[in-house]
C-alpha positions as CSV (number, residue, x, y, z in Angstrom):
1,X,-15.6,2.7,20.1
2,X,-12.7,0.1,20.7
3,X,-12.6,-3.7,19.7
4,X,-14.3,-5.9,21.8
5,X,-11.4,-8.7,21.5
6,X,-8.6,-5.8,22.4
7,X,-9.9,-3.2,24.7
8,X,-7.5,-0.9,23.5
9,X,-8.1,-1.3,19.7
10,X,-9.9,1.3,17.8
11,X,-12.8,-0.3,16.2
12,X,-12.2,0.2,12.1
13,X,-14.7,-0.8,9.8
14,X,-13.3,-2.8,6.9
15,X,-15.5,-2.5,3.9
16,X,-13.2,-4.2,0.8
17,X,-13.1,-8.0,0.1
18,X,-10.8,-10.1,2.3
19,X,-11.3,-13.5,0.0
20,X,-12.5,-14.4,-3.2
21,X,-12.9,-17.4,-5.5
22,X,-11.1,-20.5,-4.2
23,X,-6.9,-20.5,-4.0
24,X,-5.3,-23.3,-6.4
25,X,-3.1,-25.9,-4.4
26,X,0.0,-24.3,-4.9
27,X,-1.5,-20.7,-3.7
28,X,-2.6,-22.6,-0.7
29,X,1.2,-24.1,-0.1
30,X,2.6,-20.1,-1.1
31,X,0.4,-18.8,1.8
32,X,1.3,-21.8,3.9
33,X,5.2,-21.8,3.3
34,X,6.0,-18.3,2.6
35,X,3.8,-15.7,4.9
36,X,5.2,-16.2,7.9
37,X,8.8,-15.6,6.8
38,X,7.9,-12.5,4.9
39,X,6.2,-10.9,7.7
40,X,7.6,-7.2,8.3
41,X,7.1,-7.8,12.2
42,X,4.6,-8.5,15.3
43,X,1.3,-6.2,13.2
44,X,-1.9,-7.6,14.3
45,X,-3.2,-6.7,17.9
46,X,-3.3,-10.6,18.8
47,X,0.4,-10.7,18.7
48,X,1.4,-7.0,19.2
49,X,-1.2,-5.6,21.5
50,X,0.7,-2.8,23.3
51,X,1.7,-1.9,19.0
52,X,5.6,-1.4,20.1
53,X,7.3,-0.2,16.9
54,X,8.5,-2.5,14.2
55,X,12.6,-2.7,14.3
56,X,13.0,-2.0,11.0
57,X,16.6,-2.4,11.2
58,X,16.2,-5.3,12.3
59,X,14.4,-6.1,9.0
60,X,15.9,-4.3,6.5
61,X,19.0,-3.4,7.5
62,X,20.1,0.4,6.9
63,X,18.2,0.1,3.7
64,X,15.2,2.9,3.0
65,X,12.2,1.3,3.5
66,X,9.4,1.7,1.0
67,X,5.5,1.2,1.2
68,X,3.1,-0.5,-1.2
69,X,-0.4,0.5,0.2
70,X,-2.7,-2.5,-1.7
71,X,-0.5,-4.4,-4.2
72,X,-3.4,-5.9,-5.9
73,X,-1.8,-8.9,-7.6
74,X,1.8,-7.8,-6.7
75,X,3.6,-6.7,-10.3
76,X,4.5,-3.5,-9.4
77,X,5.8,-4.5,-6.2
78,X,8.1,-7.1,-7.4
79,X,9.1,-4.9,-10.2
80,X,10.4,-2.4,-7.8
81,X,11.7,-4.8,-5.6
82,X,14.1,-6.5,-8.2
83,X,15.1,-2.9,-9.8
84,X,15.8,-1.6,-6.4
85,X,17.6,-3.9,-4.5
86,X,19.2,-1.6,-1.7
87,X,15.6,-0.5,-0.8
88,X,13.3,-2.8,2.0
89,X,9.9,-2.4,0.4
90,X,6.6,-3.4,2.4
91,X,3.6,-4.6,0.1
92,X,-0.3,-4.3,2.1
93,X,-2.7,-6.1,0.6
94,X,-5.5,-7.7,2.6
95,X,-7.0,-9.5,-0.3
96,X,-5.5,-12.5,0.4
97,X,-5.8,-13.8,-3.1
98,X,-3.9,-11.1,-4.0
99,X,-1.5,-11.9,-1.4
100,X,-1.1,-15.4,-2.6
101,X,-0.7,-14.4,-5.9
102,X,2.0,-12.2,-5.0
103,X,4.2,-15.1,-3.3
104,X,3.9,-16.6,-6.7
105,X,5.7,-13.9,-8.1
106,X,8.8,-13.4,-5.5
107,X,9.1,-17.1,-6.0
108,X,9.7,-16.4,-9.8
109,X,11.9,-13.2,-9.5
110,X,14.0,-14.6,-6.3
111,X,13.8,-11.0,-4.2
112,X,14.8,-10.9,-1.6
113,X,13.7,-7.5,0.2
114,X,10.2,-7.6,0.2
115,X,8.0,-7.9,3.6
116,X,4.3,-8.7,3.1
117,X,0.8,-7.7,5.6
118,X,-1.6,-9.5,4.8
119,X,-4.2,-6.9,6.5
120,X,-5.2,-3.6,6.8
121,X,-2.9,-0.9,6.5
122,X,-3.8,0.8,9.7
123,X,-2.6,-1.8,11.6
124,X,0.6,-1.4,9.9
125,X,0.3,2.5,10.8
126,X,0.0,2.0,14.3
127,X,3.5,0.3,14.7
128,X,6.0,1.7,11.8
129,X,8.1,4.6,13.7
130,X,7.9,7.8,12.8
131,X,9.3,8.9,9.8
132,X,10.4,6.0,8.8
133,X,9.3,5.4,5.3
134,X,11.3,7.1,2.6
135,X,8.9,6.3,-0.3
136,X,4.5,5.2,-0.7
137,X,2.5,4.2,-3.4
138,X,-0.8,4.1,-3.6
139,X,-1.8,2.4,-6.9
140,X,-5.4,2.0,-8.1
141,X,-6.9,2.0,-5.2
142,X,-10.9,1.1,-4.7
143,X,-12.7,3.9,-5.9
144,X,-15.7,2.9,-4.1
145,X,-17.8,5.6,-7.2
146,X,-21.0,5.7,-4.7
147,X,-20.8,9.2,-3.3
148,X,-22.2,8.2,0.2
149,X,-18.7,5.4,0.0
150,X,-16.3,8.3,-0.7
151,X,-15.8,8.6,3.0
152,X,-14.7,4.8,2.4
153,X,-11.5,5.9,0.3
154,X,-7.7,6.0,1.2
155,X,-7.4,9.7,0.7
156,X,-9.5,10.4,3.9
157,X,-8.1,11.6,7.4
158,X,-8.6,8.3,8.7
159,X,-5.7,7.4,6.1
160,X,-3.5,10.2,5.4
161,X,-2.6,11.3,9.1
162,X,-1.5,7.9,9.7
163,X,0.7,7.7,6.7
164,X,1.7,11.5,6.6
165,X,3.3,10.2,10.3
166,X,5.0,7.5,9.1
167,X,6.9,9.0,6.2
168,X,10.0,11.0,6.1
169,X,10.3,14.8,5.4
170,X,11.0,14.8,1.7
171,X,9.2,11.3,1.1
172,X,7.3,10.9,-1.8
173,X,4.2,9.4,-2.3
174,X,2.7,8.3,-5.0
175,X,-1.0,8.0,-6.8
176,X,-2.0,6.6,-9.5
177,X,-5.7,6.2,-10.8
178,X,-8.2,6.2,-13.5
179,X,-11.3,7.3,-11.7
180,X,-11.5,11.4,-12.1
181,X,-13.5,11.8,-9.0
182,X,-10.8,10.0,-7.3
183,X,-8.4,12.4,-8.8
184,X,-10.3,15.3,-7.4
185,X,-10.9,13.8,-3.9
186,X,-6.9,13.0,-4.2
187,X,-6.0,16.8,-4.8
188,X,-8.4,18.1,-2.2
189,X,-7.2,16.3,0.8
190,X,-3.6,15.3,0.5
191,X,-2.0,18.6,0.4
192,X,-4.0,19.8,3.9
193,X,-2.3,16.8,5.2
194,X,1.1,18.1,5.0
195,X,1.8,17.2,1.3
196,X,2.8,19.3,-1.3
197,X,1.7,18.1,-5.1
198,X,5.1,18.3,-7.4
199,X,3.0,18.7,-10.5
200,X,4.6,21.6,-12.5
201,X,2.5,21.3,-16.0
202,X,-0.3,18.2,-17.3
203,X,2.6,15.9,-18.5
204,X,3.6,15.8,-14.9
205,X,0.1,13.9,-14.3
206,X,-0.6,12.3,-17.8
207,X,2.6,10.3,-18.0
208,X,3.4,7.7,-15.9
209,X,6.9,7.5,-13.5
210,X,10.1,6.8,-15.1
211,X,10.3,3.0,-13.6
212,X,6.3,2.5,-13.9
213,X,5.3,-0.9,-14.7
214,X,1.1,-1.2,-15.9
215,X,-0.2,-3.4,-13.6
216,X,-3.3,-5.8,-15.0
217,X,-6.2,-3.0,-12.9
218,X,-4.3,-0.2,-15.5
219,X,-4.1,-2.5,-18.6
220,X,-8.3,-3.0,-17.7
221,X,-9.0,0.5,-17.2
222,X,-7.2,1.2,-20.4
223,X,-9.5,-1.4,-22.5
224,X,-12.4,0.7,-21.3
225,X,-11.5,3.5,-21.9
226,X,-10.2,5.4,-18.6
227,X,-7.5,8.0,-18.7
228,X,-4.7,7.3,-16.0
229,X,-3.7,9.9,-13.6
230,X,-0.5,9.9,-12.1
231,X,-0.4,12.2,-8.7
232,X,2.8,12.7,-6.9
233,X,3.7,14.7,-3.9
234,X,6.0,15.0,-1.5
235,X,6.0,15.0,2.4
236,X,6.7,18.7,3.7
């Protein structure tokens, strides 16, 4: 099935929320002044329809270039974009509250190597070159706890082949949730997608990365109750 605006587009169903409450004033001037400047490249199919690869020289320099796969409201993002300044990092998020609540942020910390998609991550998929992403994270992601939405997760084919594509040999991606059937799904699929799980013993999955920052979704599981998971693998 393809889109009926782009021939060529593969029809993807998008099941997560793309807007919520109403943006203050200076979220709408954020989104209005900031976006544009911040994208990583020509993404969507309106502008990019033939989905020639992003130049990502041309945006980062000879940086390594990092992916954020959902930022949520943006803290860890911005945290690893102000502790790693040689690194180009590019933050997903198709929430645009989230997004606009992000710009808030690299307004207040003054990076300067962040590129923001305001859309699915697919999209973004279809045009980063080949192993071109030297590090992913995939933080909290919507568990979607119904078992007929499972097939509705990240860590699906749909998902991983993409990404597995777009990373490096040696890259390492990152997971971190509190839902335990997520955790499960997580460890059943990634590694027969070319990943290998660098877990040696449980303090390898109980405590979080050496330059973690709790976002507000971790600091909410915690208050009721949910046990983090930290996952990390590594592209073979």
């Amino acid at each position: 099935m393809t889109d009926g605006k782009h021939p060529k587009a593969p029809w993807r169903n998008f099941y997560g929320r793309i807007k919520g409450k109403g943006l203050r004033s200076s979220q709408e001037a954020w989104l209005e002044q900031d976006l544009a400047k911040l994208s990583p490249g020509p993404v969507d199919w309106d502008v990019n329809p033939q989905r020639a690869p992003l130049d990502l020289r041309a945006l980062f320099g000879d940086r390594p270039v990092w992916l954020e796969i959902g930022f949520g409201g943006g803290e860890h993002l911005v945290h690893q974009a102000a502790l790693n300044p040689d690194i180009g990092i590019i933050g997903c998020e198709p929430y645009i509250n989230g997004v606009a609540m992000l710009l808030g942020k690299i307004r207040k910390a003054g990076v300067t190597n962040l590129a923001v998609h305001p859309g699915d991550v697919r999209d973004l998929f279809d045009v980063l070159p080949e192993a071109s992403i030297d590090k992913a994270f995939l933080l909290y992601p919507d568990p979607w706890p119904k078992k007929r939405h499972h097939r509705r997760r990240f860590v699906t084919p749909d998902y991983l082949d993409p990404l597995a594509r777009a990373l490096k040999p040696g890259a390492e991606f990152r997971v971190a949730t509190d839902i335990a059937d997520y955790v499960r799904q997580t460890l059943e699929q990634v590694p027969g997608h070319g990943f290998d799980w660098l877990a040696e013993g449980p303090g390898d999955w109980r405590r979080p990365w050496g330059d973690w920052i709790s976002t507000r979704y971790e600091q909410k599981a915690l208050r009721e109750g949910r046990v983090p998971h930290y996952l990390t693998f590594r592209r073979a």
